[in-house]
C-alpha positions in Angstrom: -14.5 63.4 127.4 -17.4 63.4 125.1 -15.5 61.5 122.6 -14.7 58.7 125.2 -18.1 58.2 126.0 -19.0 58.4 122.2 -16.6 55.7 122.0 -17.5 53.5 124.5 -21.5 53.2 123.2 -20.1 52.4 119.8 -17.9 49.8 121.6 -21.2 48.3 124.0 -23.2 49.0 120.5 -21.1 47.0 118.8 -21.0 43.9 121.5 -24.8 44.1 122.0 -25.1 43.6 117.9 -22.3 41.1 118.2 -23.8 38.6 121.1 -27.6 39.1 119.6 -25.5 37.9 115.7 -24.1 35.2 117.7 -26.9 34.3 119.7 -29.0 33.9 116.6 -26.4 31.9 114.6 -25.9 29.6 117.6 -30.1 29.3 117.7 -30.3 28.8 114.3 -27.0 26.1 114.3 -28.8 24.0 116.8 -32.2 24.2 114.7 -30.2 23.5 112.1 -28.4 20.0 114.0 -31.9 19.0 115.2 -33.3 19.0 111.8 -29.8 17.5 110.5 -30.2 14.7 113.4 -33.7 14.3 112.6 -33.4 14.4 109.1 -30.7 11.6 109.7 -33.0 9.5 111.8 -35.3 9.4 109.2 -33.3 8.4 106.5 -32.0 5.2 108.9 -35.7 4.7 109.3 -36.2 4.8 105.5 -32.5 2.5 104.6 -34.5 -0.1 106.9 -37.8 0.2 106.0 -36.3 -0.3 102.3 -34.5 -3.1 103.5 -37.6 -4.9 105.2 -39.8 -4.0 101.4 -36.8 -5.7 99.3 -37.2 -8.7 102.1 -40.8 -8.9 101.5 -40.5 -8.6 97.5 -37.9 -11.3 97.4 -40.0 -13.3 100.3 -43.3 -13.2 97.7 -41.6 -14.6 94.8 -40.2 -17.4 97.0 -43.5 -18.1 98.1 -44.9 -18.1 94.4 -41.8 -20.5 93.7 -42.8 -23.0 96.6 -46.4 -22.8 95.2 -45.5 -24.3 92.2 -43.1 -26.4 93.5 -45.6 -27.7 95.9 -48.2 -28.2 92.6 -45.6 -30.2 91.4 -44.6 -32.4 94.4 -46.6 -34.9 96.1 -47.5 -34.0 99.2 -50.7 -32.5 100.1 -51.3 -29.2 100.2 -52.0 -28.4 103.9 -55.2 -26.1 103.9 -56.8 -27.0 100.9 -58.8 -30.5 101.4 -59.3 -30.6 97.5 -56.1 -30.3 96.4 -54.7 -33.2 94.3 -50.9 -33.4 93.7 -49.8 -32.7 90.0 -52.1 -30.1 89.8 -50.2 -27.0 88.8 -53.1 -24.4 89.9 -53.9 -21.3 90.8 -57.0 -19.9 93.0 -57.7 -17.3 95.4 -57.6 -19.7 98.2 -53.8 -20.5 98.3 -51.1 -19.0 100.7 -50.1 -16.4 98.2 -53.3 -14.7 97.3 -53.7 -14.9 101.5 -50.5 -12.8 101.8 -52.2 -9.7 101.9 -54.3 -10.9 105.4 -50.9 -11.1 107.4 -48.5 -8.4 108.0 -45.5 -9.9 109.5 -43.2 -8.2 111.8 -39.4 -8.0 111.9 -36.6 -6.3 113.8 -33.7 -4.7 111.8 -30.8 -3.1 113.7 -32.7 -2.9 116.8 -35.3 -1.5 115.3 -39.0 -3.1 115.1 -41.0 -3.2 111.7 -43.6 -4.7 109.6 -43.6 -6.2 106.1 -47.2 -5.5 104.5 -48.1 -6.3 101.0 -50.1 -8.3 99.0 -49.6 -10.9 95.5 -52.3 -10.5 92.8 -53.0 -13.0 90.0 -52.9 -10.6 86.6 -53.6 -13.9 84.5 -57.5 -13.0 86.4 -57.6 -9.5 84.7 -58.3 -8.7 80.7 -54.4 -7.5 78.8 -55.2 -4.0 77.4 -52.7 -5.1 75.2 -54.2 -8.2 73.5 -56.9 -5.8 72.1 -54.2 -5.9 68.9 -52.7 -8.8 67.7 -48.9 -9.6 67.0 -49.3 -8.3 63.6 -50.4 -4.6 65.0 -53.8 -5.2 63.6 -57.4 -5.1 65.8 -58.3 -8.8 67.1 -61.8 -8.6 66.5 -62.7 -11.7 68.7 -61.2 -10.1 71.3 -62.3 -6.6 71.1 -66.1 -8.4 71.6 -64.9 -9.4 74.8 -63.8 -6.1 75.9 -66.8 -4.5 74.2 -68.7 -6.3 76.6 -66.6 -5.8 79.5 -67.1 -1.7 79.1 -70.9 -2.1 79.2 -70.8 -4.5 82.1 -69.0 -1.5 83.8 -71.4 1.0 82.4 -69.6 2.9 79.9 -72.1 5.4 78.2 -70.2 3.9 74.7 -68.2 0.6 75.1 -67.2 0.3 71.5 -65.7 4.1 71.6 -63.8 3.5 75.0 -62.3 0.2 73.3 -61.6 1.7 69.6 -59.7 4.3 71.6 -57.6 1.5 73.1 -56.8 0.0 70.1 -55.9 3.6 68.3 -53.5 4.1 71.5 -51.6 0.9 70.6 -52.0 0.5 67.1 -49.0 1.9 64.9 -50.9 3.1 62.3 -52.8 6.7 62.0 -56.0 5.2 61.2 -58.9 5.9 63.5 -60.6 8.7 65.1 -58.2 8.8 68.7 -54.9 9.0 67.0 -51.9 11.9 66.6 -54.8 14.3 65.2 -57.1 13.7 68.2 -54.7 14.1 70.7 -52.6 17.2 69.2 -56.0 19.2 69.3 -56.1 19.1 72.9 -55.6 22.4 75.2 -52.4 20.3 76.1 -51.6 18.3 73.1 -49.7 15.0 73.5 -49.4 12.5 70.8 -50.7 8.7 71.2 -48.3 5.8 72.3 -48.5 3.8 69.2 -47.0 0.8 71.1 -48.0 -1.3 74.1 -49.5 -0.1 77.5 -46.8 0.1 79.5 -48.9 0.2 82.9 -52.6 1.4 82.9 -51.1 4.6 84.5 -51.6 5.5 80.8 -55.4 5.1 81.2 -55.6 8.6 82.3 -54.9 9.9 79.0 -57.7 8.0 77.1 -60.0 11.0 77.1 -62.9 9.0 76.5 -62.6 7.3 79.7 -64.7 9.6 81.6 -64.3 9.7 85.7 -67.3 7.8 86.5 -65.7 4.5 84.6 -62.5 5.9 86.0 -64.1 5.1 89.5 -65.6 1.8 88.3 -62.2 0.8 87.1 -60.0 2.0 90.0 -62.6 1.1 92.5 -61.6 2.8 96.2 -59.3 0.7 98.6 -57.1 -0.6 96.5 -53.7 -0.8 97.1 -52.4 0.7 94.1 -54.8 3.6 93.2 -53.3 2.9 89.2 -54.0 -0.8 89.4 -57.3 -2.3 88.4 -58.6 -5.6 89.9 -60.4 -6.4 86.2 -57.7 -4.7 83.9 -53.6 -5.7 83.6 -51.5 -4.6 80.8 -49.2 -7.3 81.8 -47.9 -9.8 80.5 -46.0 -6.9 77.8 -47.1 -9.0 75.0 -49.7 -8.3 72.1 -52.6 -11.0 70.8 -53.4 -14.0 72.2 -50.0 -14.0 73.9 -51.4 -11.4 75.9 -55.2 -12.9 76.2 -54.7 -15.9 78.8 -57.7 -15.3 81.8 -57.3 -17.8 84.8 -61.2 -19.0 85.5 -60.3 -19.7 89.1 -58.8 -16.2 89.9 -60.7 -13.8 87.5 -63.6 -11.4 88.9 -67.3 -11.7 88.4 -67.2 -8.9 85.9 -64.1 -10.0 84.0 -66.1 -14.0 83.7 -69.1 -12.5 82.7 -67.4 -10.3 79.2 -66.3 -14.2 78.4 -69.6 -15.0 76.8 -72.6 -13.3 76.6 -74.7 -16.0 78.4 -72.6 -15.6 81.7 -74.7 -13.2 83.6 -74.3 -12.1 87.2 -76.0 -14.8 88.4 -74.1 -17.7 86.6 -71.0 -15.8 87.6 -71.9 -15.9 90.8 -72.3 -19.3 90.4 -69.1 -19.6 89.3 -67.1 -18.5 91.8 -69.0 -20.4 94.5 -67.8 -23.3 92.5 -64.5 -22.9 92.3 -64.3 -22.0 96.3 -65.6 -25.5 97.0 -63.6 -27.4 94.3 -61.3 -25.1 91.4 -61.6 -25.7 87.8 -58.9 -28.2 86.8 -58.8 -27.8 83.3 -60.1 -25.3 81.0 -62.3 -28.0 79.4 -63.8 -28.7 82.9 -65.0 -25.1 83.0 -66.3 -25.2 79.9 -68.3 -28.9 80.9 -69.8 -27.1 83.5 -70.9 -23.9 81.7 -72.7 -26.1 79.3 -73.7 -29.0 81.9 -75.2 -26.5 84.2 -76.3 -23.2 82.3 -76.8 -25.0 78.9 -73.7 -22.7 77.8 -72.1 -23.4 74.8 -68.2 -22.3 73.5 -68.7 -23.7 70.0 -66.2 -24.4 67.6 -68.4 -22.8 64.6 -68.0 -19.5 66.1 -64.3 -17.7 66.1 -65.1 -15.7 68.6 -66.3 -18.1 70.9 -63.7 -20.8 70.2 -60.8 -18.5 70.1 -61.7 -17.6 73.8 -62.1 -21.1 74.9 -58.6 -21.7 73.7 -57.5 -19.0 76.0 -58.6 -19.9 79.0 -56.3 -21.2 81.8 -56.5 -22.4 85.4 -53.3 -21.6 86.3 -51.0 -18.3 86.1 -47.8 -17.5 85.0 -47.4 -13.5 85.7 -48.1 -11.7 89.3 -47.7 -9.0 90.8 -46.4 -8.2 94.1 -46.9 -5.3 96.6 -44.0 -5.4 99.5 -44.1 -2.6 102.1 -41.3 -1.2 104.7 -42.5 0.2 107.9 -40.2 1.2 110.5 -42.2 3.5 113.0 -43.8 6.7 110.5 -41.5 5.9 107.6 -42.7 3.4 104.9 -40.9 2.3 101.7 -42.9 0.6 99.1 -42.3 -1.6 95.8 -44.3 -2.4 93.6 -43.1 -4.6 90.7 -45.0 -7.3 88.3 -43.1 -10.5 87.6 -43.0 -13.6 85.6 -43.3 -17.0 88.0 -40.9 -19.5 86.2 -39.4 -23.0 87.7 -36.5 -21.8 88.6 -34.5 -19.4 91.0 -37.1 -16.7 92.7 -33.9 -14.3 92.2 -34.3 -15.3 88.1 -37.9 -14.4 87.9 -38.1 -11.9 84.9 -39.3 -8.2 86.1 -41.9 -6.6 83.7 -42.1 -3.7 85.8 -40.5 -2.5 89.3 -41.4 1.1 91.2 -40.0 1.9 94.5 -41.8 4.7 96.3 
């Protein structure tokens, strides 16, 4: 008899253990499907919110395309009252520096979402890359520029931050930031030797110390690794590289252009060009001089090399296009060359997805 019973609480033991195993298994399964579904629903969220961000990429360099195209036609230019036709320009007032003011809604599969993003001129900023010419060699005309830039954004040593710059790009081993700097590091890396890639690389000049870090990167921008003043874009070295649009650059990036453009005539500056743009590089130049007594003369290299850089149009953007389908975004951020032809054509310098 005692065996029976011994039996039978082995046999209810043994159910007991086996509903509580199944009971946890069938908890865990459906935590397991509400994560999966979840998890599913997401990634929808994400396939369209990638969807609407390639939309809005391919949308901005359609609108940089009609830009031009609009430059080139003759119709007039519908909210700009100084725009004349033929004039292939560039300034902050036009639809595609706007973009950034207007997020646009869309529905995909049902679904509501919103295309945000922004276009920004990087013919406005200083090329990293132009500090060495085509020949790998320091471009002294253009390292004063920079030199000048760096103090404007109070760097304790502007010629140390830029002769690090050039020792990152340079090929040689010549300089005091190159392979034997950088190797005696607690984490020792070795210098590029080669072109900025993206000024994500900034972060690894160690002589750029976090308070120029801040004035470079200031807060609120989009792209916490872009600069408003600094581009490493087009990928080109020299004066290839060194092209500044007058009409789109910053005060502090007009003011490294000549040491006699101070805040105030910079300021000046872009008041100017809100009410009527520079046409010509030779008309900003006119007014410097007409104006501020300013001179870009042709018996100083420096000063003539930059005036033959100057542009008032741009060639190279880039383009912010972000995804948003309820909580999920999907970002791209990608840098392109504006030619005359097919948007789809335009060549990519650089292209993230996030």
């Amino acid at each position: 008899m005692k065996s029976i019973k011994k039996e039978r609480a082995v046999a209810l033991l043994i159910a007991v253990s086996f509903v509580a195993l199944l009971t946890a298994l069938i908890t865990d399964y459906g935590y397991e499907t509400r994560i999966y579904f979840k998890e599913m629903n997401g990634y929808k969220k994400w396939i369209k919110a990638t969807n609407i961000a390639i939309s809005g990429f391919e949308g901005a360099k359609a609108l940089l395309k009609e830009d031009i195209d609009e430059d080139r036609s003759e119709k007039n230019y519908p909210n700009i009252d100084f725009y004349v036709s033929g004039d292939e320009l560039d300034l902050q007032q036009e639809i595609w520096s706007q973009v950034k003011k207007i997020p646009f809604e869309v529905e995909v599969g049902g679904e509501k979402g919103l295309i945000v993003g922004n276009i920004v001129d990087e013919m406005g900023k200083l090329n990293i890359n132009s500090l060495v010419d085509n020949a790998g060699k320091e471009s002294r005309m253009v390292k004063n520029v920079f030199i000048r830039f760096f103090d404007i954004m109070g760097a304790e040593s502007p010629e140390e931050v830029v002769n690090a710059l050039i020792d990152w790009i340079d090929p040689d081993d010549e300089g005091l930031y190159e392979s034997s700097f950088y190797s005696s590091l607690d984490r020792p890396y070795s210098p590029r030797n080669f072109l900025f890639m993206s000024l994500s690389e900034l972060k690894l000049i160690k002589v750029i110390n976090e308070d120029l870090k801040k004035a470079l990167f200031p807060p609120g921008n989009d792209d916490p690794l872009s600069s408003p003043y600094l581009t490493a874009f087009p990928l080109s070295t020299g004066t290839n590289a060194f092209l500044i649009n007058v009409n789109t650059a910053p005060k502090e990036v007009l003011m490294a252009l000549h040491i006699n453009i101070d805040e105030e005539v910079a300021e000046e500056i872009i008041k100017k060009r809100q009410e009527e743009p520079f046409r010509t590089p030779t008309e900003f130049i006119t007014y410097l001089r007409d104006e501020f007594n300013i001179q870009f003369e042709s018996t100083n290299p420096q000063e003539s090399f930059v005036q033959g850089q100057l542009r008032t149009s741009s060639t190279c953007f880039s383009i912010l296009s972000v995804g948003v389908v309820g909580e999920v975004t999907s970002t791209i951020r990608a840098v392109v060359i504006r030619s005359g032809g097919d948007p789809k054509e335009f060549p990519i310098l650089y292209f993230r997805m996030e």
